[in-house]
C-alpha positions as CSV (number, residue, x, y, z in Angstrom):
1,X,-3.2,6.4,-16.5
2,X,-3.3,5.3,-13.2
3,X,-2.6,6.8,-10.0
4,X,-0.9,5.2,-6.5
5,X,-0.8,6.0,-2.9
6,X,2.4,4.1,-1.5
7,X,2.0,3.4,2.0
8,X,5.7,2.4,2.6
9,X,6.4,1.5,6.3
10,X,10.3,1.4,7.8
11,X,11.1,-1.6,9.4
12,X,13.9,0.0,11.3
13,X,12.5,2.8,13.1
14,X,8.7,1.6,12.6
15,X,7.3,5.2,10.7
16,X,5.3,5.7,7.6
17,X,5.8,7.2,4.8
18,X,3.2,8.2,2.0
19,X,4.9,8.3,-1.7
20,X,2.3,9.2,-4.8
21,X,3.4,6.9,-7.9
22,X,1.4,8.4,-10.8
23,X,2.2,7.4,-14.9
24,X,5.3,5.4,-15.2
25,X,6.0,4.6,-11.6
26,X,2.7,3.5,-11.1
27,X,2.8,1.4,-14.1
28,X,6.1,-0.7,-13.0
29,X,3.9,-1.4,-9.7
30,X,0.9,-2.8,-11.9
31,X,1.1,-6.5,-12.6
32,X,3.0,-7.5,-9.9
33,X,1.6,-9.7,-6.8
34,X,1.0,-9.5,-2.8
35,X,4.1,-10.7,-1.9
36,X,6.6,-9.4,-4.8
37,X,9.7,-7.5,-3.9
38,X,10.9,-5.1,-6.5
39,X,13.2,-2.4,-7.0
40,X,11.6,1.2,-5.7
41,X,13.8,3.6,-8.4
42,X,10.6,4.1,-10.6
43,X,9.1,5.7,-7.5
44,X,12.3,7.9,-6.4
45,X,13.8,5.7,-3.8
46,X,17.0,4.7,-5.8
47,X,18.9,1.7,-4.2
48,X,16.3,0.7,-1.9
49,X,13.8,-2.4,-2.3
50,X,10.3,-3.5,-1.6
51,X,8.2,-6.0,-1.0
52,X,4.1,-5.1,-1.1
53,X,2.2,-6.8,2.3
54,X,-1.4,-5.1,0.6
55,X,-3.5,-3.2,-1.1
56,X,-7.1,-2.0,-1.5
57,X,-9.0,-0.4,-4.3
58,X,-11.4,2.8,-4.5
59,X,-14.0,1.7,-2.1
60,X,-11.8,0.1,0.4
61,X,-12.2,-3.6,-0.4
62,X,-8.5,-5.6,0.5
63,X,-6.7,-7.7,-1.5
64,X,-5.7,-11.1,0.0
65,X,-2.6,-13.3,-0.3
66,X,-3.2,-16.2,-2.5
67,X,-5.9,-15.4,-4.5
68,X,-5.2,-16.1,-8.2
69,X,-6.4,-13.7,-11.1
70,X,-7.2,-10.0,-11.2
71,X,-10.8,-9.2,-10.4
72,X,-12.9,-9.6,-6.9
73,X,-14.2,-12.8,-5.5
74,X,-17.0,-13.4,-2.8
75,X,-15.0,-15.8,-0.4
76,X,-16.3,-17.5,3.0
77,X,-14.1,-16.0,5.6
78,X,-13.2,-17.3,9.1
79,X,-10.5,-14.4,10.2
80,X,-7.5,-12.8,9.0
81,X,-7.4,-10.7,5.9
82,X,-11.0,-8.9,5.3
83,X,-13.2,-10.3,8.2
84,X,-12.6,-10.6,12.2
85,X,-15.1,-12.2,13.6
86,X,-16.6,-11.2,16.9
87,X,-17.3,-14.8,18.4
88,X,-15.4,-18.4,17.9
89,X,-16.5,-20.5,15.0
90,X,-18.0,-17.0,13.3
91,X,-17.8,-17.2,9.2
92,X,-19.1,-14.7,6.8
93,X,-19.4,-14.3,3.2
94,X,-17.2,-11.0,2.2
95,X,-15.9,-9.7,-1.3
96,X,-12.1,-9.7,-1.4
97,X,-9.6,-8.8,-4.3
98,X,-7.2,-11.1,-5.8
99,X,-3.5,-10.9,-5.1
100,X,-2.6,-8.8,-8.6
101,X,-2.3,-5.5,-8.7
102,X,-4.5,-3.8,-11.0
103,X,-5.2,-0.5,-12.5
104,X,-8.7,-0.4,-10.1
105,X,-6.4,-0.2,-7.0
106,X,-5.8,3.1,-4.8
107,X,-3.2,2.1,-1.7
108,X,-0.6,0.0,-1.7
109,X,1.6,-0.9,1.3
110,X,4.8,-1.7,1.0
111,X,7.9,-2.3,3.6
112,X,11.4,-1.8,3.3
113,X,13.6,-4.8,2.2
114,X,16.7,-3.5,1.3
115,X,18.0,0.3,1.9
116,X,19.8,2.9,-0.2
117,X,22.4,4.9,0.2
118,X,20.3,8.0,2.0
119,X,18.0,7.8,4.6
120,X,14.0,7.6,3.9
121,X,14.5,10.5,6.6
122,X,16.3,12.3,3.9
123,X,14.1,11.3,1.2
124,X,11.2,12.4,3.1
125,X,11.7,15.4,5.3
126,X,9.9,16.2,8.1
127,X,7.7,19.3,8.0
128,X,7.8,21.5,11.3
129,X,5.7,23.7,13.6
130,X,3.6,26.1,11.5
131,X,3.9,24.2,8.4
132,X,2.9,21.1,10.2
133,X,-0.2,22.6,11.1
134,X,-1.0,24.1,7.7
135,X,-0.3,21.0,5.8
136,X,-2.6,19.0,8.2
137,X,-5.7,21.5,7.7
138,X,-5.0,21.5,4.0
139,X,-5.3,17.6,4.1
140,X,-8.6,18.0,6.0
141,X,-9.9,20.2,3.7
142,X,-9.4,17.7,0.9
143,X,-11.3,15.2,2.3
């Protein structure tokens, strides 16, 4: 089925964490919108709520607030979501992704809405020292 990288960012102490939603989870994240707050149990953070602020697919296009339908469009841009232009007045033509989450995305970034009874420090424990540095060069050797 379909597999998702959760970028879910802490309001409260402003750190990252990475969750992989694969089968089931990932399915209760399809369908829903930019925007959307839902319940983050079917991803293993029981009690705590989320509300997605983006996504992007397999070859990095965003998706943008506002755009209705699944699929990519070909928008004029002046700024924000996509494009920054480099001079005032600048506009290009770039390809975008609608607002609904698909089964073509890859990342989805979410931020913490409501909390749960443990700590996402708890949830997601740091790793230390030796292991640190092993689990680094093992994610550098995967790219």
């Amino acid at each position: 089925m379909v597999d998702l990288k959760v970028v879910l960012s802490d309001p409260k102490t402003g750190r990252a964490y990475n969750v992989d939603a694969s089968g089931g989870a990932a399915g209760s994240i399809v369908g829903k919108r930019i925007g959307d707050e839902f319940d983050a149990a079917p991803i293993g953070l029981a009690g705590y709520k989320i509300k997605i602020t983006g996504a992007s697919d397999r070859t990095g296009i965003p998706a943008k607030k506002g755009i209705p339908g699944a699929g990519r469009r070909n928008l004029l841009l002046a700024g924000g979501i996509g494009f920054h232009p480099s001079m005032d007045g600048e506009r290009r033509r770039k390809t975008v992704r609608s607002s609904e989450i698909t089964q073509d995305f890859v990342q989805i970034n979410a931020s913490v809405t409501a909390y749960g009874e443990k700590t996402l420090d708890e949830l997601f424990p740091k790793i230390e020292g030796e292991k640190a540095e092993k689990a680094a060069a093992k994610a550098r050797g995967k790219r």
